[in-house]
C-alpha positions in Angstrom: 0.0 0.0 0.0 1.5 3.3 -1.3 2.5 5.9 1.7 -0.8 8.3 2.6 -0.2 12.0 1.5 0.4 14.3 3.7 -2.9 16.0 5.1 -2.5 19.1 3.2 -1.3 18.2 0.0 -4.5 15.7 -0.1 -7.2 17.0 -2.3 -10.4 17.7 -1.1 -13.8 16.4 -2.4 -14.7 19.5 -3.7 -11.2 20.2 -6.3 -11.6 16.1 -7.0 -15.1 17.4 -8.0 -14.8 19.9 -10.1 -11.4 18.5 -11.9 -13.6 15.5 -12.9 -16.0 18.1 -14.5 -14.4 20.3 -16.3 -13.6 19.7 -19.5 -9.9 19.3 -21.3 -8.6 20.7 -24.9 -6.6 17.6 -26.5 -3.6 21.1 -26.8 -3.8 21.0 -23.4 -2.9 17.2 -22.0 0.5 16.5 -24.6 2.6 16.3 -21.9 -0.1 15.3 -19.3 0.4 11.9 -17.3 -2.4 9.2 -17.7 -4.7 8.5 -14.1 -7.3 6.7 -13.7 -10.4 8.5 -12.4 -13.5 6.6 -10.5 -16.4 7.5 -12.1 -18.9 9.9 -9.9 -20.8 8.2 -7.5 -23.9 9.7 -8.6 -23.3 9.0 -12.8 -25.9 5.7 -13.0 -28.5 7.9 -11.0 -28.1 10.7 -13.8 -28.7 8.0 -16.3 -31.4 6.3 -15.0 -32.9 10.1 -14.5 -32.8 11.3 -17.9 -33.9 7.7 -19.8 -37.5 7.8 -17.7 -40.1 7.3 -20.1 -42.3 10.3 -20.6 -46.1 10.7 -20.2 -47.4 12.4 -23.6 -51.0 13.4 -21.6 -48.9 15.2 -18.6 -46.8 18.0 -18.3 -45.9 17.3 -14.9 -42.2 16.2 -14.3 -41.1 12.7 -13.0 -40.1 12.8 -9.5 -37.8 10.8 -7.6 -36.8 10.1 -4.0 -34.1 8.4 -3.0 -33.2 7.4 0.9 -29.4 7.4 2.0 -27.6 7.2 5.4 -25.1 9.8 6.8 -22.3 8.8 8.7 -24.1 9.1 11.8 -27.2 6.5 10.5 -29.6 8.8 10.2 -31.9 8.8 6.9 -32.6 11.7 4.7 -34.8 12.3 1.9 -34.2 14.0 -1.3 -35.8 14.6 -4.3 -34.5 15.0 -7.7 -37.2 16.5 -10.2 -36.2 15.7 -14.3 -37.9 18.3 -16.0 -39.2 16.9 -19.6 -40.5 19.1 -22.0 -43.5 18.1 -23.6 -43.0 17.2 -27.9 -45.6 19.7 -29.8 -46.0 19.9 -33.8 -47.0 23.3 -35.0 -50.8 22.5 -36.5 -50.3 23.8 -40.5 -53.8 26.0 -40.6 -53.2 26.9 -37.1 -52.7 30.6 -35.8 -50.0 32.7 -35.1 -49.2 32.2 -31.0 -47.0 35.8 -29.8 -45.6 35.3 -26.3 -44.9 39.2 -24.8 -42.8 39.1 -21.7 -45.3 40.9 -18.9 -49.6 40.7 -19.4 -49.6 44.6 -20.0 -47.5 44.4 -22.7 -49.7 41.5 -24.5 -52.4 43.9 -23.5 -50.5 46.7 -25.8 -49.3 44.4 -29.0 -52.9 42.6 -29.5 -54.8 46.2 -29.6 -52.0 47.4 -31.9 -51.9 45.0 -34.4 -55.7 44.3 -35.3 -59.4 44.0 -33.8 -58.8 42.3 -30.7 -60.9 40.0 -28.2 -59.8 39.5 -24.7 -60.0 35.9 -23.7 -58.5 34.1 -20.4 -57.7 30.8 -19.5 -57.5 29.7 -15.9 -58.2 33.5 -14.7 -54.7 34.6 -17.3 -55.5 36.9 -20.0 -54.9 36.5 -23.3 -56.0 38.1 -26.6 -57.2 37.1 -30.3 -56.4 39.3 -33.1 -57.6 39.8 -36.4 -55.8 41.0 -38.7 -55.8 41.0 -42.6 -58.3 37.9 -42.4 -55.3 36.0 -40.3 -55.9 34.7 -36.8 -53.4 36.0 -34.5 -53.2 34.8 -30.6 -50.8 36.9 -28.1 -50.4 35.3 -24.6 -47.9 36.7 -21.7 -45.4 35.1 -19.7 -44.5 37.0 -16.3 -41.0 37.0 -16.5 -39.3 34.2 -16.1 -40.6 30.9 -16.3 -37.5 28.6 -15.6 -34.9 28.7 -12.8 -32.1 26.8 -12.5 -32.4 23.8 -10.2 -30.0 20.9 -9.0 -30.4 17.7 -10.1 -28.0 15.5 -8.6 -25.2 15.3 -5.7 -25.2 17.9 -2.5 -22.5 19.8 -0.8 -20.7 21.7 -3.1 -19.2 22.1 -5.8 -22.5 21.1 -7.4 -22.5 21.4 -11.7 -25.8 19.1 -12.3 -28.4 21.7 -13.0 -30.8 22.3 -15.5 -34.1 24.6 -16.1 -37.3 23.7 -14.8 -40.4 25.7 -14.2 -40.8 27.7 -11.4 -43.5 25.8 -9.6 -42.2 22.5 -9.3 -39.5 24.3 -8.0 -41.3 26.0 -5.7 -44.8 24.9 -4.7 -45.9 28.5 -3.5 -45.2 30.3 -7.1 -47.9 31.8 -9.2 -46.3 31.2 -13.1 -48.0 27.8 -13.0 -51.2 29.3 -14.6 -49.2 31.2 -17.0 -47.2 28.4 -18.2 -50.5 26.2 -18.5 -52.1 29.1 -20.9 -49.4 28.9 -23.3 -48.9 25.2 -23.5 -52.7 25.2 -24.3 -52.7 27.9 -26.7 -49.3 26.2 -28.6 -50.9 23.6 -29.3 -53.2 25.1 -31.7 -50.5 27.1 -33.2 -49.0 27.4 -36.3 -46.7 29.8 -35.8 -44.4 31.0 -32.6 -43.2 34.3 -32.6 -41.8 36.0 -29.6 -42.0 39.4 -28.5 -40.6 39.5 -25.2 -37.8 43.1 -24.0 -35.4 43.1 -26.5 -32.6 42.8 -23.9 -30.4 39.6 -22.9 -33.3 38.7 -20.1 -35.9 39.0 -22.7 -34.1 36.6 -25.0 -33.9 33.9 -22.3 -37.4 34.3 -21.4 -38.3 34.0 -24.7 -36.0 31.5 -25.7 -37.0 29.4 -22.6 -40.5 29.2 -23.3 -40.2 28.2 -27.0 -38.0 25.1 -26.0 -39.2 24.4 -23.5 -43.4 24.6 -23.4 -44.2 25.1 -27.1 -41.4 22.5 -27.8 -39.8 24.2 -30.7 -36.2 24.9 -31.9 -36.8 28.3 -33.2 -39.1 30.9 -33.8 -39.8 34.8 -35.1 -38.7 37.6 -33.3 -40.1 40.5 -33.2 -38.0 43.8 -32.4 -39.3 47.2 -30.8 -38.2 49.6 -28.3 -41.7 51.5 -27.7 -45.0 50.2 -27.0 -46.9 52.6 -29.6 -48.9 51.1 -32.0 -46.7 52.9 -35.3 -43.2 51.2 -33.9 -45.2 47.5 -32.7 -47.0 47.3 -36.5 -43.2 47.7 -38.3 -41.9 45.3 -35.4 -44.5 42.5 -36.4 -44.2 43.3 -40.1 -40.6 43.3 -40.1 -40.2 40.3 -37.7 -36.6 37.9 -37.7 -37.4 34.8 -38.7 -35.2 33.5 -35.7 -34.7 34.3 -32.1 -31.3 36.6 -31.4 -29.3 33.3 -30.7 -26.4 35.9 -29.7 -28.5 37.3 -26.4 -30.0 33.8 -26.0 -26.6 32.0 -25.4 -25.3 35.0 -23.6 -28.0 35.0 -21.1 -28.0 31.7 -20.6 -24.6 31.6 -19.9 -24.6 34.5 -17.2 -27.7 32.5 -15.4 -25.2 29.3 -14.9 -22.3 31.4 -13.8 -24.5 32.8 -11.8 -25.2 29.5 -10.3 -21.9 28.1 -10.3 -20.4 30.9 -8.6 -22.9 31.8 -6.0 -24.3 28.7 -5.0 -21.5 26.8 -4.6 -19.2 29.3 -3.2 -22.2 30.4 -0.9 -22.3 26.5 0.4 -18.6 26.8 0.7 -18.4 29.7 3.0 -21.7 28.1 5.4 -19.6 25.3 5.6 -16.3 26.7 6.7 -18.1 28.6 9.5 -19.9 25.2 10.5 -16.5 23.7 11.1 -15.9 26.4 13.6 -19.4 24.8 15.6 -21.2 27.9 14.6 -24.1 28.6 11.8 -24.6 31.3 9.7 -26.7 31.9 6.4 -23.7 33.8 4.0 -23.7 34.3 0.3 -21.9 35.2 -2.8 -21.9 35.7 -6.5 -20.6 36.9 -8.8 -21.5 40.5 -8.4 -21.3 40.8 -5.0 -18.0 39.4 -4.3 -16.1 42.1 -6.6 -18.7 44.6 -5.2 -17.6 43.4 -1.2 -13.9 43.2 -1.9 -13.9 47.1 -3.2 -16.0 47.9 -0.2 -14.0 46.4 2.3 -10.6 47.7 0.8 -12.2 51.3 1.0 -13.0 50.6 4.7 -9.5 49.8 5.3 -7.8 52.6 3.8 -10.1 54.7 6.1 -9.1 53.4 9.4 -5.3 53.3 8.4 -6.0 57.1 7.4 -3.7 59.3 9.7 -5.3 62.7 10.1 -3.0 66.2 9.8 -4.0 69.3 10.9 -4.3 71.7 7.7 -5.3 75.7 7.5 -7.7 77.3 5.6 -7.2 80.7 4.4 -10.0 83.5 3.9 -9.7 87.1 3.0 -12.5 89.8 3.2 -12.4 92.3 0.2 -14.8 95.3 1.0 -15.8 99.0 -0.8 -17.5 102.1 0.1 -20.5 99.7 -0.3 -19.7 96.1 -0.8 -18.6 93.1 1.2 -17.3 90.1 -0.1 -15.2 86.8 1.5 -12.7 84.8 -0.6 -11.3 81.3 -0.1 -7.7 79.9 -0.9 -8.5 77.6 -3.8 -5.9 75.0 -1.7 -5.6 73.9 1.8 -2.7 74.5 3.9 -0.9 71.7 5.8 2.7 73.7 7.0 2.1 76.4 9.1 5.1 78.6 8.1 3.5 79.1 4.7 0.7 81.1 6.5 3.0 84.1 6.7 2.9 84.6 3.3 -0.4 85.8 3.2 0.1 88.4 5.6 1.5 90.6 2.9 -2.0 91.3 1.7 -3.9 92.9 4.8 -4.6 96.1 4.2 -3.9 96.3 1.0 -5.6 97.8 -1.8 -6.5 97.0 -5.7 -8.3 97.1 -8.2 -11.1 95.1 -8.9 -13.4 94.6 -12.1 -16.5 92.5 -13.7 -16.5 91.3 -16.8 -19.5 90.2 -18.9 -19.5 86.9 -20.8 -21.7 85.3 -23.1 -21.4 81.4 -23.2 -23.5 78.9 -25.4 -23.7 75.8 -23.5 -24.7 73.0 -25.9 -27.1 70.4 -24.7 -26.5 67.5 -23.0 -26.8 64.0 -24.6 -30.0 61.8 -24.6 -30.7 59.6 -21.5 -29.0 56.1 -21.2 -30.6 54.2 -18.2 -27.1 55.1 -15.7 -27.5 59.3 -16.5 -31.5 59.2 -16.1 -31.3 57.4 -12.4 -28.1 60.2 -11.4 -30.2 62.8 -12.6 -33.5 61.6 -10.7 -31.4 61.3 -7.6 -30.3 64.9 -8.1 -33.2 66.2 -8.7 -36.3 64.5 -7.1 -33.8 62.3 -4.4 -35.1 58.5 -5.9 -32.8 55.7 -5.7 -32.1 53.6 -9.3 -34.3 50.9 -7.9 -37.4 53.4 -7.9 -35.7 55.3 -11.1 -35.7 52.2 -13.2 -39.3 50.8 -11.9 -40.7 54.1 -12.7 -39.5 54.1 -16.6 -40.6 50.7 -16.8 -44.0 51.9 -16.0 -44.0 54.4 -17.8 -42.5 52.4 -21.2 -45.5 49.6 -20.5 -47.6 52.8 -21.1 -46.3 53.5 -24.5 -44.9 57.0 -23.0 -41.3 56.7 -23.1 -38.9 53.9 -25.0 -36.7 50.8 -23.1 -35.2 51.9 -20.3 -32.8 49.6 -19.9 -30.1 50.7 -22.3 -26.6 51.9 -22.4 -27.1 54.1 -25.8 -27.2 58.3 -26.5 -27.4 57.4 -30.1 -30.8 58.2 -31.4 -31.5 57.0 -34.8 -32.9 58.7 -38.1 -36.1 56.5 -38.3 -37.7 58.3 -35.0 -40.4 60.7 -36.2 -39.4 63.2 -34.1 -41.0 66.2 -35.8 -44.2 64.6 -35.1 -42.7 63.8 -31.4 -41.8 67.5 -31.3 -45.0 68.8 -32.2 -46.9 66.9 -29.4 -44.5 68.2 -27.4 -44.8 71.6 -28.2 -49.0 71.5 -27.8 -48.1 69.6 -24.8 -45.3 72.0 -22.9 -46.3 75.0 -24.6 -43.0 74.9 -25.4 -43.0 75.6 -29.7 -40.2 78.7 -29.3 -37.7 76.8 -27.8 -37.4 73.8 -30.4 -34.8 74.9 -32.2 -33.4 71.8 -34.2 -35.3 68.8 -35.9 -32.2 66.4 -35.1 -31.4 66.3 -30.8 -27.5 66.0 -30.0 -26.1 62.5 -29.4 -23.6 61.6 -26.7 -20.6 58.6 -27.5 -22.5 55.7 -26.1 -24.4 53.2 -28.3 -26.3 50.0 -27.8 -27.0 47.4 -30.5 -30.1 46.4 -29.2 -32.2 50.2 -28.2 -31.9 53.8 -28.8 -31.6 56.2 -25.8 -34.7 56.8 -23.6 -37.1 59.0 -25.8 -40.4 60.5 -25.1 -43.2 59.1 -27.5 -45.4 61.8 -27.6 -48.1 60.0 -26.2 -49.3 61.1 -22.7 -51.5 59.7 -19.7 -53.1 61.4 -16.9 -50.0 60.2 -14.3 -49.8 61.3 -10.7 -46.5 61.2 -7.5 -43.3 60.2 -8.9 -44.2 59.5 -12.5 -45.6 62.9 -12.9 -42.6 64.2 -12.1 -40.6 62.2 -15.1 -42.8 63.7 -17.7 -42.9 67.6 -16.5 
């Protein structure tokens, strides 16, 4: 029997783990030594998980428990759900099914794009269009769907996941009802087209709910960044034939780093205080670890901050009828360099004001990052009210996307008829003084900057404020 490793050169369950799942470029192993690896203990359960025979008639996910001891003999439970979507053919005289990302935006797309009757299944809303003698049905998902769930193995690290729908993965969520009224309506469809927020989030929504509930490859996108029936009718007219497999993948991807990252390191810090005999709920991710480490290397340059006593200097200028107080631009940290300001006490000069005229040009469009610093400034909201205050306000068809990085506006906009509602509006028509607004340096593939519509509601509080 070979000599036993010292303890800490032994590898721990956790890098065994994750060495056995990552994979290898052949470039990468030429001058690698061959070991063999025991295969995971919990492969064959995988297996046996994924080749269950699926019920056509049910939706509902196989579940599985399984019983195991711990080392102290006590049994646990625990239950792995395998998620299998159910196979649909698109019917060939069957309608058009558009999935919108949020009910009120379904609400907005069916009214623009034909004679609409509002129908519900289950208590959700959806709505039938006519349009040109076609049949067109637009149902909503609320957001997401899916969530990423574990399938296999415990501790951490854990790599087994996969999407489900939210309410097998939690019994308490509400998007069961939503995910039954599209399965329903897809199977009378003909055609998917989705019409979810152009964004990466959007995509995954969409993407998720054509693989995974109308059990298709592919489908039409449709592409918008207001909710006013001129922009929506171009959007559906001038519709992708595919989803933006780009945002898709990209999404997708940040949801199981995401999980990867915070789960698992999250598990790893619990368990390192457990050792210690104590308990504590911790997380991570991949956001917040960055955003922690910057915070707590701030907090220690403060308390290793050494004060020094400085000097501020003022002077007091005064006429036959004026009175006026200067500051030294600069603070003063030697004492002896005080004296040299004693020269001027007493001492008269000549003074003068001079006119200037100064054209100040405009500042760029909104992105989402200048419109929440500015609504700070002036009205005191925090970006969390900012942002859920233009996404009401977009869902009304009164302002485009928020949620973009761009100051580019592009030439299709009609803004002289923008401008002109404005000006009726604002009683503002003297003070438009260019057809084409300024631009800053940021762009954004997927939206414009934020831009009024020129449509207007009756609006009250803190979205009042956004449109005066």
């Amino acid at each position: 029997m070979p000599p036993r490793k010292p303890k800490h050169l032994q590898k721990s369950k956790a890098e065994t783990t994750a060495e056995n799942y990552f994979p290898v470029d052949e470039t990468m192993v030429k001058r690698a030594v061959e070991k063999e690896i025991k295969p995971l203990e919990n492969t064959e359960k995988i297996e046996i998980l994924s080749l269950k025979p699926k019920e056509k008639k049910k939706r509902k996910p196989s579940v599985k428990k399984t019983k195991a001891k711990t080392k102290k003999g006590r049994n646990f439970e625990k239950t792995a759900v395998d998620f299998i979507p159910e196979e649909i053919s698109l019917k060939k005289n069957g309608y058009e099914l558009i999935i919108t990302e949020k009910p009120q935006a379904a609400m907005k797309i069916a009214s623009a794009l034909g004679d609409t009757t509002k129908r519900n299944f289950q208590g959700i809303p959806y709505y039938e269009v006519s349009r040109d003698g076609r049949k067109i049905v637009v149902a909503c998902a609320v957001g997401h769907l899916f969530t990423l769930k574990q399938m296999s193995g415990k501790g951490f690290p854990v790599f087994d996941i996969k999407w489900i729908p939210n309410f097998l993965a939690k019994k308490s969520d509400f998007t069961g009802k939503y995910y039954d009224t599209i399965s329903k309506l897809a199977k009378e469809a003909g055609e998917i087209t989705v019409a979810t927020d152009y964004d990466v989030e959007g995509e995954v929504i969409g993407m998720n709910v054509v693989r995974f509930i109308c059990g298709q490859k592919d489908a039409n996108r449709m592409k918008f960044s207001t909710l006013t029936d001129n922009e929506l009718n171009i959007a559906y007219e001038e519709k992708s034939s595919k989803l933006n497999w780009g945002q898709a993948i990209a999404g997708e991807t940040r949801h199981y780093l995401d999980w990867f990252y915070g789960i698992n390191l999250s598990r790893a810090l619990m368990s390192a205080i457990k050792s210690s005999g104590r308990f504590k709920i911790m997380s991570i991710g991949r956001v917040q670890g960055p955003a922690l480490k910057l915070i707590v290397d701030k907090e220690k340059e403060i308390k290793v901050f050494k004060s020094e006593k400085y000097w501020q200097v003022f002077a007091t200028i005064k006429d036959k009828k004026n009175s006026l107080e200067l500051k030294h631009n600069k603070d003063i940290f030697k004492k002896t360099e005080l004296k040299k300001f004693d020269s001027l006490v007493g001492k008269k000069t000549l003074a003068s004001t001079e006119k200037r005229e100064q054209i100040l040009p405009p500042n760029p469009p909104f992105d989402l990052t200048t419109l929440q610093t500015e609504a700070y400034r002036l009205y005191g909201l925090n970006p969390a009210r900012t942002l859920q205050i233009a996404q009401s306000l977009y869902l009304g068809g009164l302002i485009s996307y928020p949620r973009t990085s761009s100051q580019k506006l592009p030439d299709s906009i009609a803004y002289r008829e923008i401008l002109e509602k404005l000006a009726d509006k604002f009683k503002m028509r003297e003070l438009i003084s260019r057809t084409k607004p300024v631009e800053g340096k940021k762009s954004d593939p997927a939206h414009p900057s934020i831009y009024p519509t020129g449509n207007f509601q009756i609006l009250s509080g803190d979205d009042e404020k956004f449109t005066t």
